[in-house]
N, C-alpha and C positions, 0 to 999 in steps of 0.2 A: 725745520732744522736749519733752514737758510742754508750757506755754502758753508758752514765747520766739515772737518774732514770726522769722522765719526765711524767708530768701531762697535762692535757688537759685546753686552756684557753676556761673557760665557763661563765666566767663574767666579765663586766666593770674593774674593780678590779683586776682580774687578768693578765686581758692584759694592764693595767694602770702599774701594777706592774713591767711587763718583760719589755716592752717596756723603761721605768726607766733605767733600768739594761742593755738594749743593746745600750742605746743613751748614756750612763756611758762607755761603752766598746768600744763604735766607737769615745768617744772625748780620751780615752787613746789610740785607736789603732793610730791615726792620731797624738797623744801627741809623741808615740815612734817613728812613721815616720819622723817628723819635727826633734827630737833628736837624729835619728842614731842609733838606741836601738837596731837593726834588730844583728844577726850575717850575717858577711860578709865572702868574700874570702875563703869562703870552700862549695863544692857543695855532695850532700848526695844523696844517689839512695835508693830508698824503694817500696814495693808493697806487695800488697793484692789479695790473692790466694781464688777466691768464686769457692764454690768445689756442683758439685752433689752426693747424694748417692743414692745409687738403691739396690735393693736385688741380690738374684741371678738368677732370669727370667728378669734382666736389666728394670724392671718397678720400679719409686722411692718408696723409701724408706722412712717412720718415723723414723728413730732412730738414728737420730740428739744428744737427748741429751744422750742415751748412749754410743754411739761411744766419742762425746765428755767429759765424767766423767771417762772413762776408758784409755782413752790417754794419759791423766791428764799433758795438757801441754800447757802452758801461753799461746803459740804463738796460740793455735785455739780458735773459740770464734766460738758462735754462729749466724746466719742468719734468716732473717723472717720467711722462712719454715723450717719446720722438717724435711724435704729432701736436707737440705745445712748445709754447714759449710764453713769458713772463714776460714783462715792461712795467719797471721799479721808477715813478716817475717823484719828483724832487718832491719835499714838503713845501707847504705857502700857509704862510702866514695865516689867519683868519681877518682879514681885512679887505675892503675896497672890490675890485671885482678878482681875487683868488680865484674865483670856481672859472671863471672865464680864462684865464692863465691857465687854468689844469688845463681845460677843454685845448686848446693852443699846443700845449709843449706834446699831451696826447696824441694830437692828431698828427702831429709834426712827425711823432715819432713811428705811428703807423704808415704812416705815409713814407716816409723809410723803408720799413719792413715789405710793403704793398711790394715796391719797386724791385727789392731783391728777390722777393719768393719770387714775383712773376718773371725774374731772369734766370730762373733755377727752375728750368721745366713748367713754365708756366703752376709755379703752385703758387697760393693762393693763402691768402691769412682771414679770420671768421671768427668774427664775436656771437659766440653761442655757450647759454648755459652747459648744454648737451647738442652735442652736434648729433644731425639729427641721422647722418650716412655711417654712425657707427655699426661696425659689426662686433659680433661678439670673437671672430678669430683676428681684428685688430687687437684682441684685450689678453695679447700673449706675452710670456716674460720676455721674446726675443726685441720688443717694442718699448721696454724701459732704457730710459736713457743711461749708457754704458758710465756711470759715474759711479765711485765708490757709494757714496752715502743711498744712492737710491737703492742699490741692491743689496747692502745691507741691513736697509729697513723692513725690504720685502722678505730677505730670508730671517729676520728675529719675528718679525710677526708673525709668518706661517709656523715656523717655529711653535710660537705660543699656541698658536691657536688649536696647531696639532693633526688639523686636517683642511680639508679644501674649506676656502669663504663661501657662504651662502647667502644668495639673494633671495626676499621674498616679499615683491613691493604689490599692491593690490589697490587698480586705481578704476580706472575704464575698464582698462583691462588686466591682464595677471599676469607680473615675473616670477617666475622660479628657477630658481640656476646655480650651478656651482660654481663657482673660479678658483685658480690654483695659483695667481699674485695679486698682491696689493692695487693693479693696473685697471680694475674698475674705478678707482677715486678717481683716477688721469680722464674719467668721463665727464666730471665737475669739469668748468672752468667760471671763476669769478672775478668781480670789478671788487674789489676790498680797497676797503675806507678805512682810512686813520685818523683818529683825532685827539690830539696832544690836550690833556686835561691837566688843573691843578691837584696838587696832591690831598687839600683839605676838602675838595669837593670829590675827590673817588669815588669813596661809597656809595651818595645819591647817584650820580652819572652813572655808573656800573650797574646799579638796580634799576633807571631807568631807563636804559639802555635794553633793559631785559625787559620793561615794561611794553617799549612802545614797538618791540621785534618782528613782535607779528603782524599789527595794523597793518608797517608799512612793508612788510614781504609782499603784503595781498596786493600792491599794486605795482610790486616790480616783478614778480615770478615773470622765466622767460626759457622754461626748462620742463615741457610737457611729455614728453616721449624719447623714450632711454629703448635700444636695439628694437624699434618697430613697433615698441607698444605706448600705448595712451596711458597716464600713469598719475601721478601727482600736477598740478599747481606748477608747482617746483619739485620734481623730484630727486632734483641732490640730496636734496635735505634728508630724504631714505636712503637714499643713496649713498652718502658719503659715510653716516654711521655703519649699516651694513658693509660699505666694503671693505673697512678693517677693523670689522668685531671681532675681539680677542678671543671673547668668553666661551668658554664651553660651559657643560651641566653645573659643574662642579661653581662656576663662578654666577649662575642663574638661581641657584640654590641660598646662595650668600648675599644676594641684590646685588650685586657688582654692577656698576655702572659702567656703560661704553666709554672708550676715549674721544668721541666723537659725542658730544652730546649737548642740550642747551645750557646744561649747570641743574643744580643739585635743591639750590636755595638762595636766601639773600643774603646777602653781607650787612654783617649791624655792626659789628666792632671795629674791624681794621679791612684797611685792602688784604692785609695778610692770610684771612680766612681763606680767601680764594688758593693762597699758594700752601697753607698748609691743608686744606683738605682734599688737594690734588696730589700732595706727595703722599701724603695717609693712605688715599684710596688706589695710587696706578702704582707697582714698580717701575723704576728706570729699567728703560730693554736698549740703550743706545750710550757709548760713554764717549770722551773724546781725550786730546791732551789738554791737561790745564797747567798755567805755568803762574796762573795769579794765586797769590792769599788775599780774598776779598775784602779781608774784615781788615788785615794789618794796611792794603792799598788805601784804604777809604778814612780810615785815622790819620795818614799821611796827607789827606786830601788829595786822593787821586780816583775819582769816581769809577769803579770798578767795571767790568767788562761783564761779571755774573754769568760765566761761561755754561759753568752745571745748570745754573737757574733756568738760564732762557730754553738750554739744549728739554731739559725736561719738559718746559711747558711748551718747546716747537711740539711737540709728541704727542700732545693732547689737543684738542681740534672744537675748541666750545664755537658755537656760532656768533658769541661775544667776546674777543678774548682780553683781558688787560696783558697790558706789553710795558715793558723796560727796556729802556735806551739810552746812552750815551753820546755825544759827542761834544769836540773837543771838552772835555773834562765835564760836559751839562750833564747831568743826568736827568732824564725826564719821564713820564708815564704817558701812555697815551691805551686807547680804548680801538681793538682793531674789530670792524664789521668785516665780517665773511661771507654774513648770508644773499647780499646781493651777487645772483647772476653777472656774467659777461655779457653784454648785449642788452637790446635788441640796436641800438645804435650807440655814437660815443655823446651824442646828447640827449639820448634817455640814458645812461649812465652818469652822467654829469647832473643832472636832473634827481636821479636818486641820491648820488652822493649831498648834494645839496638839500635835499627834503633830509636828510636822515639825521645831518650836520644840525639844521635848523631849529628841527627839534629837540635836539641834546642839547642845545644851545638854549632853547625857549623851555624847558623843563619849568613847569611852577614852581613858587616855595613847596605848595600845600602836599606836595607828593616825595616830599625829604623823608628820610624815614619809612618808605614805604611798607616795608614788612605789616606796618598799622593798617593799613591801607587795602591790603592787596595780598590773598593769599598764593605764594608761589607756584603753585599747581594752575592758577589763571593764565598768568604772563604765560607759563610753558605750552598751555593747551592751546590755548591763541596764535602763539608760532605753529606750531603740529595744524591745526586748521585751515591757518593761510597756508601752510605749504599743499595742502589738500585738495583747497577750494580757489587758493588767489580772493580776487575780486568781489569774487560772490559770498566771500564768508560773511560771516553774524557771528560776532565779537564777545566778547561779557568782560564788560570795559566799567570794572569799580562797582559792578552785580548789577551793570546795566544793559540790557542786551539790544545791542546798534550791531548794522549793518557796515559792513569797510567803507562805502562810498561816503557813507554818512558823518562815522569819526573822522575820514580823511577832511572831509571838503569842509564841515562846521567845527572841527574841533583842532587835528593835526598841522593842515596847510597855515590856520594863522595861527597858532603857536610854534611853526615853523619861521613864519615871517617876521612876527617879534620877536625871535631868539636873534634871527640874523641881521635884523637891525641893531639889536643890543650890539650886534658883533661888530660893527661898523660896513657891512657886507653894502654895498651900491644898490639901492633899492630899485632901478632898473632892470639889475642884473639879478635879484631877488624874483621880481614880477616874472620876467622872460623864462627861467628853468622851471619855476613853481607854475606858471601855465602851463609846461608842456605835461606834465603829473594832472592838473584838470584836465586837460584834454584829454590823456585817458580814462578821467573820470567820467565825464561828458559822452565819450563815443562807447565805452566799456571794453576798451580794447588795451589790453598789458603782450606782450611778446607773447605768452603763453595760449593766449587767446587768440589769436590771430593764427599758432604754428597751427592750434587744434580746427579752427575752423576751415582754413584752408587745406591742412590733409584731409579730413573727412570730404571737402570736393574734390580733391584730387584721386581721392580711391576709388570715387565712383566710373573712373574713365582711369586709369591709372595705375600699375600694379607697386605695391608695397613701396620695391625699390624707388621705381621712379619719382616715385611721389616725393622722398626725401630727398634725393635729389632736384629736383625744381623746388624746394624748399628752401634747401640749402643756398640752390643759385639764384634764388629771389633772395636770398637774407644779404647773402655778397652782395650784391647789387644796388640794394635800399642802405646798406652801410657803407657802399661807396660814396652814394650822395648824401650821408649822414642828414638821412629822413628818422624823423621821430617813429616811432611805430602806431601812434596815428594817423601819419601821411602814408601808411604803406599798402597797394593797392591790396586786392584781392589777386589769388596767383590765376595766372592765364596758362593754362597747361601746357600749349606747343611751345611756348617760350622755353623753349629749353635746348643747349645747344650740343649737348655732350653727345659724341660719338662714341659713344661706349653705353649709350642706355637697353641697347637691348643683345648686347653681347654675350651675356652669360644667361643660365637659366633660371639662376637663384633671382635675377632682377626682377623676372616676368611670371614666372610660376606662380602657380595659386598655393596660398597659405592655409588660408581658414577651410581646413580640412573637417568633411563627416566620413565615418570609418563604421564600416560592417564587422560586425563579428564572427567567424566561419561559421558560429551554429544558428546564426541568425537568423529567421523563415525570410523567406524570402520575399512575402508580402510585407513586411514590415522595412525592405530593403528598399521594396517599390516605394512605399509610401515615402520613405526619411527622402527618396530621390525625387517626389512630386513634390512635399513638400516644400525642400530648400530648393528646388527649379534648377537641379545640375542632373548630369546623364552619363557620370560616371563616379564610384565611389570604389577605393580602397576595402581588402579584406584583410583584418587581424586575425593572430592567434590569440591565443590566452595567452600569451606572450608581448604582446601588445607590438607584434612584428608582423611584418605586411604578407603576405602571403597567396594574394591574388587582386586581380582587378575584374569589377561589373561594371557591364555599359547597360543603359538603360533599353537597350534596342534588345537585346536578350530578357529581357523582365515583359518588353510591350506584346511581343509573340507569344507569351503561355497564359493557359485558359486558368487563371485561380481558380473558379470554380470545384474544380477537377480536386479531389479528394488527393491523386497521387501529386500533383503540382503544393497544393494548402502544406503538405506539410515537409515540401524541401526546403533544404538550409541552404544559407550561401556557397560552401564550401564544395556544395552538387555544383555547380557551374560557373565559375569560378575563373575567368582564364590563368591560367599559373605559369601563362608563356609571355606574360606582362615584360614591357618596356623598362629598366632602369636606367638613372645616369646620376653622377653626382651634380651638388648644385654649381660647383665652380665648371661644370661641363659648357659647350658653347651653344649659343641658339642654333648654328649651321646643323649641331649634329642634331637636337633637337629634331629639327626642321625635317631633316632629312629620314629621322627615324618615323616620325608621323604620316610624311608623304608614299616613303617605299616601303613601311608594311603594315598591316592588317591592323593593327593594334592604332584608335584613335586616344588613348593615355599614355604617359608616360609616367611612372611613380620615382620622384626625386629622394633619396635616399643617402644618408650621412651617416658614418658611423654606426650600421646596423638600423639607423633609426630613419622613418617617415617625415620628410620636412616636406613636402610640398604634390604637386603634381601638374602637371604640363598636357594641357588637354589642345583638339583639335581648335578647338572656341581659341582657347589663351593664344592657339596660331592666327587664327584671322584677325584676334583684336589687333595682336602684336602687327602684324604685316599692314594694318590700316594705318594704325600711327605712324609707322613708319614713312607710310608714304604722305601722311602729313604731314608731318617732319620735312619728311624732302620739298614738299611743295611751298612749305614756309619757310624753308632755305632757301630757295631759288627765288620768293621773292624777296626777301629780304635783299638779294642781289641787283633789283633791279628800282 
């Protein structure tokens, strides 16, 4: 919706009204199409930089608006959470070395940003698809940025939708979850690319654009795990559709399509298709003031502003989107990428922008017209894939089944390079960013790949929390010294400096919980506890509420044999004088409650429900590291 001040349509009237004013801006946009109005023969690069901020224990941060008053610089703006910020960097031309000038003005500009957050409580700025120290009670409406337009979108949406949003992503591992605002999207953050096209070439760029989406997602994904879990490739891309799906039954029943979605089909006839089959299929749910008549401005020759136009298609969220723009009186068209990630550095960023440019630029004749070509269910399943798999996908590229590495490096990369030679691009500067895309190629490492392999070593020594944490402050770190995400080591797990890791009990607690059922025999209780090699389990009801704890020391004492032993349930013994504490509780008390009484569990417990549990083990790892910790403090001092 960009900064328009924007009201909610709540009556006949009001959507009578906008509707007026966007069927007013789609017979001017189509007036400038038929007359040439467009600017031609000059191609412009531009992008938008959505940034995380965190404090200094690398958990986000509210202080969005004053890192952004104290910067005090056009190019940032704000985002729906209080833990983002935006950075709107100029267009450049497509000539000479451009992509090296972004790389410049970007850096210049975070380097800015660096300097304030960390004079504001040492917080911290962080290029992440998904930050990975998200929780799920950062994702509350008190965390939306207090500006009209943003809470306005959150209450017409919920609105529509009519009950809580539903996650349900299934990747490694499995989310499911309700939320009750729009403040899951605010979990995206991306590098979006602009590229300023001519008007009589729209429709190929815009289909190939759609063509070549997924290839290259597979080797920027940079966004593997969303609140703790392993998930997609990229799992914005589930992500961002689910967290503001409108549709209830009623609109599943009709195919309704999400407003978050890849696109529907090709464009054969006009760019127009794309704008009227999106007013066809979404109502307007947002209206504003408009003060232009588009169609009487643009006779006068005065290139229209298409206030309804834009407002409507801010609102729908394609992973391609075609765009309309003006200034001083140009009216232009340009093609916005969304789906690359923020991160993993600003010159793997620059690098995709660059690959992505190249190849919309290198697009063959032979693929004009593609509908012939290529049926649209290809291009979309290819995207859904790479966002899946990243790297590792196998493509079906024109009914030809190639592997991502393969398209990239023999087919992509130099029709990437011949496009940006066509463009006049410094074939220096060509080589340099298109190497750093092989070198992913070469070692098989994308941001995603690297977040996944180093948590899985870090869980093995490491509990949940921490682990994203040293994640987090290895990403800071390797984007300080704007290292590729092929130079970035493997994480060393005591490197990690936060005082505050093992402060609470949600950080250290065990997660991956087995749970007894009270009428469960009790041999069967012993065994699930040899099995998985722990020595205490949780007892449910048929309520799926906790209701006692077993230690394995009471299991090791009785004779199975014994006919009266064989056929007790859990619920026979059972202790039901069990330890609780919430998970925001502190380790002290923990600590304390382990040492002075009988009971070696603790059962961690939120809102009636089982999250965790805090055994004597979880105490002596916790208490080891810590004194590693300390010991690699102390030399770090000397």
């Amino acid at each position: 919706m960009g900064s328009q001040a924007v009201s909610a349509i709540k009556t006949q009237k009001d959507r009578k009204e906008f509707v007026h004013h966007l069927l007013n801006d789609m017979e001017a946009f189509e007036y400038m199409i038929k007359n040439n109005l467009f600017e031609t023969g000059i191609h412009r690069v531009g992008a938008e930089q959505e940034l995380c901020i965190v404090d200094k224990d690398f958990r986000p941060s509210t202080k969005a608006l004053e890192i952004l008053e104290k910067i005090n610089d056009s190019h940032y703006t704000t985002e729906l959470a209080l833990f983002n910020l935006e950075i709107n960097l100029d267009p450049f031309e497509l000539k000479n070395k451009c992509f090296t000038n972004i790389e410049k003005q970007l850096t210049s500009l975070l380097d800015k940003g660096y300097k304030v957050a960390e004079s504001i409580d040492n917080n911290k700025i962080i290029l992440a698809g998904i930050l990975p120290t998200l929780r799920k009670k950062d994702l509350v409406f008190k965390n939306v940025t207090p500006f009209k337009r943003y809470k306005t979108l959150n209450n017409v949406l919920k609105k529509m939708r009519g009950d809580d949003f539903k996650l349900h992503i299934q990747g490694v591992d499995e989310l499911i979850l309700k939320h009750k605002s729009i403040l899951f999207e605010a979990c995206n953050t991306s590098f979006q690319v602009h590229l300023q096209i001519n008007p009589e070439e729209a429709i190929d760029k815009y289909n190939w654009s759609q063509v070549i989406a997924g290839p290259l997602l597979s080797i920027m994904t940079n966004s593997p795990i969303l609140l703790g879990k392993e998930l997609w490739s990229e799992t914005r891309i589930a992500l961002f559709q689910q967290s503001i799906d409108l549709r209830n039954v009623t609109h599943f029943s009709r195919e309704q399509k999400p407003r978050v979605s890849f696109g529907n089909n090709w464009i054969k006839d006009s760019i127009l298709e794309l704008f009227t089959d999106d007013i066809s299929r979404y109502p307007p749910i947002v209206s504003s003031k408009f003060k232009e008549d588009s169609i009487e401005a643009v006779k006068k020759g005065i290139m229209p502003q298409l206030k309804a136009f834009n407002l409507h298609n801010g609102t729908l969220y394609k992973w391609n989107r075609l765009c309309y723009g003006v200034h001083k009186n140009v009216a232009h068209l340009r093609i916005e990428n969304r789906y690359i990630p923020a991160g993993p550095s600003v010159k793997d960023e620059i690098s995709n922008a660059l690959l992505w440019v190249g190849v919309m630029q290198g697009m063959p004749k032979q693929y004009e017209k593609i509908w012939r070509k290529m049926p649209f269910n290809d291009a979309r399943g290819n995207f859904i894939n790479a966002a899946r798999t990243g790297i590792n996908t196998y493509f079906n590229w024109f009914d030809k089944g190639i592997s991502a590495k393969k398209l990239l490096e023999n087919i992509l990369i130099p029709m990437a390079k011949e496009g940006l030679l066509k463009s006049d691009i410094d074939e220096t500067e060509i080589d340099y960013y298109l190497g750093i895309i092989q070198k992913r190629i070469d070692t098989s490492i994308t941001g995603s790949k690297w977040l996944v392999k180093n948590k899985r070593k870090l869980r093995k020594e490491v509990s949940r929390y921490e682990s994203h944490v040293i994640l987090t402050e290895n990403m800071y770190k390797n984007q300080r010294l704007n290292k590729t995400i092929s130079e970035w080591e493997s994480v060393d797990i005591y490197k990690n400096n936060s005082d505050k890791k093992y402060d609470k009990v949600y950080k250290i607690m065990s997660t991956s919980l087995f749970v007894a059922h009270e009428n469960d025999l009790l041999k069967l209780v012993l065994k699930i506890m040899e099995w998985k090699k722990i020595h205490h389990i949780p007892v449910v009801d048929k309520h799926n509420k906790i209701v006692g704890v077993i230690e394995k020391i009471q299991l090791d004492v009785l004779d199975f044999s014994s006919k009266k032993v064989k056929n007790r349930v859990a619920k026979n013994i059972m202790n039901k004088n069990y330890d609780v504490l919430d998970p925001e509780a502190t380790y002290k008390e923990a600590k304390k409650l382990i040492l002075n009484t009988k009971n070696t569990c603790i059962a961690v417990v939120k809102e009636d429900k089982l999250v965790g549990i805090f055994t004597k083990s979880d105490l002596i790892r916790t208490e080891k590291n810590k004194k590693i910790n300390e010991q690699a403090d102390r030399n770090s001092i000397f």
